[in-house]
C-alpha positions as CSV (number, residue, x, y, z in Angstrom):
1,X,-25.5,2.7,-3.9
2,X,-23.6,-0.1,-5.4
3,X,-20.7,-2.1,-4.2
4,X,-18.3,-4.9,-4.1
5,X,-19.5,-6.9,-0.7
6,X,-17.5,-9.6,1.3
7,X,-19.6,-11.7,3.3
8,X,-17.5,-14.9,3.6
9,X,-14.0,-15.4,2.9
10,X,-13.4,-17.4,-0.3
11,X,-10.1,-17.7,-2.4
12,X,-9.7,-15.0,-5.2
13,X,-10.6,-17.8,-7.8
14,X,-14.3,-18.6,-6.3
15,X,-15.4,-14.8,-6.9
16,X,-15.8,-13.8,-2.7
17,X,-17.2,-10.4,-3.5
18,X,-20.5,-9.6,-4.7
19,X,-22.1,-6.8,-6.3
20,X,-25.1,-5.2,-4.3
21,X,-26.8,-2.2,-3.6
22,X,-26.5,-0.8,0.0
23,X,-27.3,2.4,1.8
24,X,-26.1,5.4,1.2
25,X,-24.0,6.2,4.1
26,X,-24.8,9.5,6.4
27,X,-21.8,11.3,7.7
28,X,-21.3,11.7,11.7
29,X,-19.8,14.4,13.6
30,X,-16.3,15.0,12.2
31,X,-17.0,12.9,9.3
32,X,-17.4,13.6,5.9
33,X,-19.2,11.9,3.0
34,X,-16.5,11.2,-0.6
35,X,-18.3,10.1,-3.9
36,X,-15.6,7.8,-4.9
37,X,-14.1,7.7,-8.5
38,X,-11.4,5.6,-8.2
39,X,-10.2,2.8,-5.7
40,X,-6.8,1.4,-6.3
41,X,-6.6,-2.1,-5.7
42,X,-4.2,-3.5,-2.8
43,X,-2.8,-7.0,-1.7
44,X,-4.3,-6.5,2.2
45,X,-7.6,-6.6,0.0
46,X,-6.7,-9.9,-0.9
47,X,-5.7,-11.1,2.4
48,X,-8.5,-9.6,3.6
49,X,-11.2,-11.9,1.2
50,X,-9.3,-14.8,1.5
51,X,-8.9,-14.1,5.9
52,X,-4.9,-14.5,5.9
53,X,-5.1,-11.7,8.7
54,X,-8.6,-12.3,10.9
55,X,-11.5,-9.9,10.1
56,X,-13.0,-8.0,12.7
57,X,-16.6,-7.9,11.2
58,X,-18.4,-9.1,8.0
59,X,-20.0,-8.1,5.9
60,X,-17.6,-6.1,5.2
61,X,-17.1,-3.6,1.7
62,X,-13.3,-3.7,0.8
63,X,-10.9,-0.9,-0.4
64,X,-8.3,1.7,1.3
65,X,-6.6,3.2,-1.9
66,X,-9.7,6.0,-2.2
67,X,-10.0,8.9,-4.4
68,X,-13.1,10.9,-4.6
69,X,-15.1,14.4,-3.9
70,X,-16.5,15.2,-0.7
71,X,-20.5,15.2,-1.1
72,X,-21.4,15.6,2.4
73,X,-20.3,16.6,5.5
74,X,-21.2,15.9,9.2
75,X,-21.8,17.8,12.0
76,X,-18.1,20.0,12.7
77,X,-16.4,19.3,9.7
78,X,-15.1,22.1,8.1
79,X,-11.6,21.2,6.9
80,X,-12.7,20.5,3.7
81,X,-16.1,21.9,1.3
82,X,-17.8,20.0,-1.0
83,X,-16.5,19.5,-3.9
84,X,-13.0,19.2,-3.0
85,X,-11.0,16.0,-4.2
86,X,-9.3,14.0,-1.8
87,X,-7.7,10.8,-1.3
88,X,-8.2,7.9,1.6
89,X,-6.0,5.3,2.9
90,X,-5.5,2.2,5.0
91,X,-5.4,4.2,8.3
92,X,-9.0,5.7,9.3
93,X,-9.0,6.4,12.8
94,X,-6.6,6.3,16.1
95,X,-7.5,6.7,19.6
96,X,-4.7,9.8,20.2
97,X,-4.6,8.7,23.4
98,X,-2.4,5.7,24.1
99,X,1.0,5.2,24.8
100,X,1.8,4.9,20.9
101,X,-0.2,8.1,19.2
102,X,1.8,10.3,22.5
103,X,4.9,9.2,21.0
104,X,3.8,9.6,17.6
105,X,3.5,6.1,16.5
106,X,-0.1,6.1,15.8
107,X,0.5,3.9,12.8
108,X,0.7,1.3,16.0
109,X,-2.5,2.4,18.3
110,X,-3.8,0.6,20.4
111,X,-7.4,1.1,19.0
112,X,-6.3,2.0,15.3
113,X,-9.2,1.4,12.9
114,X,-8.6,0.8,9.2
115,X,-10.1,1.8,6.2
116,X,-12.0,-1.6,4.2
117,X,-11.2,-3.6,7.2
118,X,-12.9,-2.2,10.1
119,X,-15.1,-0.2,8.6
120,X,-16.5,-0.4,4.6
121,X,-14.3,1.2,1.9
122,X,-14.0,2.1,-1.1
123,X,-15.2,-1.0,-3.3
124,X,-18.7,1.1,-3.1
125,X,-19.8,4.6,-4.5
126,X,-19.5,6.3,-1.6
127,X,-17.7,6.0,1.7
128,X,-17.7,7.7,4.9
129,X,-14.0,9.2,6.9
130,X,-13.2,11.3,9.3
131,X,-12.2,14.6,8.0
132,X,-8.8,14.8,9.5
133,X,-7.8,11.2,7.7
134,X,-8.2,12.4,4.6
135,X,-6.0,14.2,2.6
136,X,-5.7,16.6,-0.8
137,X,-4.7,15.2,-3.9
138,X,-1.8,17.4,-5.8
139,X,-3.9,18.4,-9.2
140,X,-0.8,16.9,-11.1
141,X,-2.7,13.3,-10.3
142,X,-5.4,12.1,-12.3
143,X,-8.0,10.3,-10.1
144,X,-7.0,6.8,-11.7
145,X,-3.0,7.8,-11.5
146,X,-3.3,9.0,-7.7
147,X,-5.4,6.0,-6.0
148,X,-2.6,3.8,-5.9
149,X,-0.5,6.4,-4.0
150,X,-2.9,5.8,-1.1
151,X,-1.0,2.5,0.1
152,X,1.0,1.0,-2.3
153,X,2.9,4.9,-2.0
154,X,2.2,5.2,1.6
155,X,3.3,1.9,2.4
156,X,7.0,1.9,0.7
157,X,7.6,5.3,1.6
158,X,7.7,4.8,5.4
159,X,9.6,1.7,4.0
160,X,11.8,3.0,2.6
161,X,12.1,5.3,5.0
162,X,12.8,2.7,7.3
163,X,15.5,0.7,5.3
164,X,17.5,3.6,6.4
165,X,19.0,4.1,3.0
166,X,20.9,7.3,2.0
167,X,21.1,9.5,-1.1
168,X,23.1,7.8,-3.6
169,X,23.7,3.9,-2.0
170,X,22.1,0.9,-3.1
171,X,18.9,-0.6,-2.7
172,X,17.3,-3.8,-3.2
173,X,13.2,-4.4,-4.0
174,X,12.3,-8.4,-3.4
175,X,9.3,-8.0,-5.3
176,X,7.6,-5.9,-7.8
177,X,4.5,-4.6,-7.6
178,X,2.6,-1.8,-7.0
179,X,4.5,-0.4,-4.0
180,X,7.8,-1.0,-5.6
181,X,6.9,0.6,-8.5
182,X,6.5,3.8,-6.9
183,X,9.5,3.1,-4.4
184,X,11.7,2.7,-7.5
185,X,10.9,6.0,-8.9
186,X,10.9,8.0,-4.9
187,X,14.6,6.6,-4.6
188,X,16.0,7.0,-7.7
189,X,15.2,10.4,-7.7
190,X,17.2,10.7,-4.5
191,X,20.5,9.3,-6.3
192,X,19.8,5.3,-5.4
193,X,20.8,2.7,-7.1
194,X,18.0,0.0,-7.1
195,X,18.3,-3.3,-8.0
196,X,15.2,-5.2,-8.0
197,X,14.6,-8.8,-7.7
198,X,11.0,-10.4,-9.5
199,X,10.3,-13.8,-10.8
200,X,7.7,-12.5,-13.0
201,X,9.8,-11.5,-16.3
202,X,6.9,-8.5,-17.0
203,X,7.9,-7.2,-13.6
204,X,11.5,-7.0,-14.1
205,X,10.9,-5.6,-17.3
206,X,8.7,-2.6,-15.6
207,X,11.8,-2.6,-12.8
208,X,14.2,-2.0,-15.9
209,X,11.4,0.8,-17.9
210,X,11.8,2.8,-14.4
211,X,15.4,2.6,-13.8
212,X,16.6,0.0,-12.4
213,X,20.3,-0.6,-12.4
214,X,20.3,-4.6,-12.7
215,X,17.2,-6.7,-12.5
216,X,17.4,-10.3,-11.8
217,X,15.4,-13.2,-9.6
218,X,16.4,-13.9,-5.6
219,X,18.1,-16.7,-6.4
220,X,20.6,-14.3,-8.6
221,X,23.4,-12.3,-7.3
222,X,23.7,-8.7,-7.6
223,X,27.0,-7.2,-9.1
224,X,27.2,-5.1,-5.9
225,X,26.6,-5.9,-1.9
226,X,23.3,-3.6,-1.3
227,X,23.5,-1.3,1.3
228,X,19.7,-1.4,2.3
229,X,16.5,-3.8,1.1
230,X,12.6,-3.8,1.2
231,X,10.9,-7.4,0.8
232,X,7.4,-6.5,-0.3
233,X,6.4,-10.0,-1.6
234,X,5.1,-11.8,1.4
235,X,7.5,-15.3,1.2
236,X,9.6,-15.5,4.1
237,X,12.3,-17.0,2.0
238,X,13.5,-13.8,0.7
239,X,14.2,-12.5,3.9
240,X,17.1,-14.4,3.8
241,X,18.1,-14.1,0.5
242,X,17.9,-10.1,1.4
243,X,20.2,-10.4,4.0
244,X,22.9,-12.6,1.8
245,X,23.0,-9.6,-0.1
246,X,23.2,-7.1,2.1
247,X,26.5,-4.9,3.5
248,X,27.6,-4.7,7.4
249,X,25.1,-2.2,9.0
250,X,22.6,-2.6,6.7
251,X,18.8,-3.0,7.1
252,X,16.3,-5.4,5.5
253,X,12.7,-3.6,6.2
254,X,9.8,-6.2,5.3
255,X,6.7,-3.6,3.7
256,X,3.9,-6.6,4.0
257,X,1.1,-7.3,6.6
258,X,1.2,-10.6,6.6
259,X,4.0,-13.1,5.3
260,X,4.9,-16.9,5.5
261,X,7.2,-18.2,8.0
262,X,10.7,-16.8,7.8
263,X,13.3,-19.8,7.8
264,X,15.5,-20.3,10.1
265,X,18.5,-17.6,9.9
266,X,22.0,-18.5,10.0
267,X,23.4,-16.0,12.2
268,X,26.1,-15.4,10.2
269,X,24.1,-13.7,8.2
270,X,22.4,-11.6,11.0
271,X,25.9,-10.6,12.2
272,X,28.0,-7.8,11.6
273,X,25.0,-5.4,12.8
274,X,22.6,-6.0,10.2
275,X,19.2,-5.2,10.6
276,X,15.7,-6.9,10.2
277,X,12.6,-4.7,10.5
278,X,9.3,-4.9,10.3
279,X,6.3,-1.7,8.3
280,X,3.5,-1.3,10.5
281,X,0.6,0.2,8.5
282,X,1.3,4.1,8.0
283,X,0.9,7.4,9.4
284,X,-0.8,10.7,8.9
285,X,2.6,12.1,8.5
286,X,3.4,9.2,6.2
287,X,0.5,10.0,3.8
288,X,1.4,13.8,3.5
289,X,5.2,13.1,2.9
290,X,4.5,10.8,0.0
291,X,2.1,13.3,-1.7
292,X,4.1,15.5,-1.4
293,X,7.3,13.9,-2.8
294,X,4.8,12.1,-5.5
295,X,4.3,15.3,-7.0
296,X,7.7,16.4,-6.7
297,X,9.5,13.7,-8.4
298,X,6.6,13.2,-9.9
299,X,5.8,10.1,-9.4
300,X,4.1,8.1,-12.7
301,X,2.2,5.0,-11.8
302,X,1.6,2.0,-14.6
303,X,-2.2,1.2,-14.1
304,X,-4.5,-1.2,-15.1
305,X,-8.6,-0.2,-15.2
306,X,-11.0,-2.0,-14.1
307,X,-14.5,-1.9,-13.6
308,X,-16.3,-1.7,-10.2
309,X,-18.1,-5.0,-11.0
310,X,-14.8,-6.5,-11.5
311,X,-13.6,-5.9,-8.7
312,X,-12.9,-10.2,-8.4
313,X,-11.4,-10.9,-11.9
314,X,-8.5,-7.6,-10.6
315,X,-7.7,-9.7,-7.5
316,X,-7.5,-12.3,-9.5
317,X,-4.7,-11.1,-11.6
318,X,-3.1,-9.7,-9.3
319,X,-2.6,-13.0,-7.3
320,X,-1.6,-14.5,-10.4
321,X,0.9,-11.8,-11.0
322,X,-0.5,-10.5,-14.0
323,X,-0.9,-7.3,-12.9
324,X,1.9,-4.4,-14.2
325,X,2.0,-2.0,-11.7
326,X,-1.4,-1.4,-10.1
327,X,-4.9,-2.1,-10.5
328,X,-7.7,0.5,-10.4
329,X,-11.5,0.4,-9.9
330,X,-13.3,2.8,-12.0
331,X,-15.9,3.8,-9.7
């Protein structure tokens, strides 16, 4: 089968993935086998071909924002048939054993494997899962429209969920991507007010298309004190500016895997109860709630297509900014 392979890290710009053929994958017991169709495009891929976060194996095939048919099935699976669409995302496996998955954190297991990081994902024509981390797609999704629900939705909805906002106050997006394009749409149709904050004038445009009640940069200052924030864009920087904006009480949750250092923090800002708080990958739980809210709201994501081969040029653009919404790999 084809796919888009890493074998050394290399900045965006000197083209780190390459396209080869490799083995079809067999299934294992509990597995199943998805012909994938579409693979959203995510900026852990990036930190992942340019080793920001340390990689636990190479070669490695990149890609958690999967959609696809299940072709194959290994010994014991029987939650899904073939020919059933479904959807994979960043988390592929946990132990269900440790201190975390008893308390129902397994988004933080000890022995947590992810999907395009541990093991090969969906850069490739095929990839392998185990059944019970994968999910349905609602039909209301196209294949191109649902992969980037698979993390960028995942992701800012146990974000959001953490900013500890409520029905109706105001929230604050430092950064506009993929993920806060979908938050956007999940709180507004919750009664939020969101004011998002971009230095790329295209993305506070798309902030404005979707609803946003005053768009500006982080140097600018909102008409209103916020009530809650998500930083998605990894500067540490606006980790402050988030908090000079924010009410008493309120929380600033930071949605990225990785950032650069945080300045130092005034406590005056910090003061008056207000909280700073870290996303930690997702849940299983995670993944269901967002489909199911996607299709409820529904959810509409701006995409941009690109072929499998191009898998490069998309990561590219999207660390250039260039990017409106997300981008998707036609498999």
């Amino acid at each position: 089968m084809r796919a888009m392979l890493l074998e050394k890290p290399k900045p965006a710009e000197e083209n780190p993935l390459r396209l080869a053929d490799v083995p079809l994958p067999t299934p294992g017991a509990g597995q199943i086998r998805v012909r994938v169709s579409a693979c959203a495009v995510c900026h852990t891929d990036l930190h992942i071909v340019e080793s920001d976060i340390p990689l636990p194996r190479l070669p490695i095939i990149p890609g958690h924002q999967i959609v696809g048919v299940v072709d194959a099935l290994g010994a014991g699976a029987q939650q899904f048939r073939e020919g059933e669409r479904v959807g994979i995302p960043w988390l592929y496996s946990t132990c269900g054993e440790c201190a975390y998955c008893r308390k129902g954190l397994e988004n933080l297991c000890e022995k947590a494997q992810f999907t395009g990081y541990h093991v090969n994902g969906g850069y490739a024509e095929a990839v392998l899962v185990p059944e019970a981390f994968a999910y349905p797609i609602p039909a209301i999704f196209s294949d191109l429209q649902a992969a980037p629900l698979l993390c960028a939705g995942i992701i800012g909805f146990r974000a959001l969920r953490l900013s500890n906002v409520r029905p109706g106050e105001r929230l604050g997006l430092f950064g506009f991507g993929a993920s806060a394009h979908v938050v956007i749409q999940l709180a507004r149709h919750e009664g939020c007010e969101v004011y998002a904050f971009s230095r790329t004038v295209s993305h506070r445009q798309l902030a404005s298309q979707l609803g946003a009640t005053w768009v500006g940069t982080a140097e600018d200052s909102p008409p209103e004190q916020l009530d809650a924030a998500i930083v998605f864009a990894p500067a540490g920087k606006l980790v402050l500016d988030a908090l000079r904006h924010l009410r008493k009480g309120g929380t600033v949750a930071l949605a990225g895997i990785t950032m650069s250092t945080i300045p130092e923090i005034d406590y005056r800002l910090l003061y008056h109860e207000r909280i700073v708080r870290s996303v930690a990958n997702c849940t299983r739980a995670d993944a269901r709630g967002l489909l199911h809210d996607a299709e409820q709201v529904p959810v509409r994501t701006e995409i941009e297509i690109y072929p499998l081969a191009e898998a490069n040029q998309a990561l590219q653009n999207m660390k250039q900014s260039k990017i409106g919404g997300a981008a998707v790999l036609k498999i």
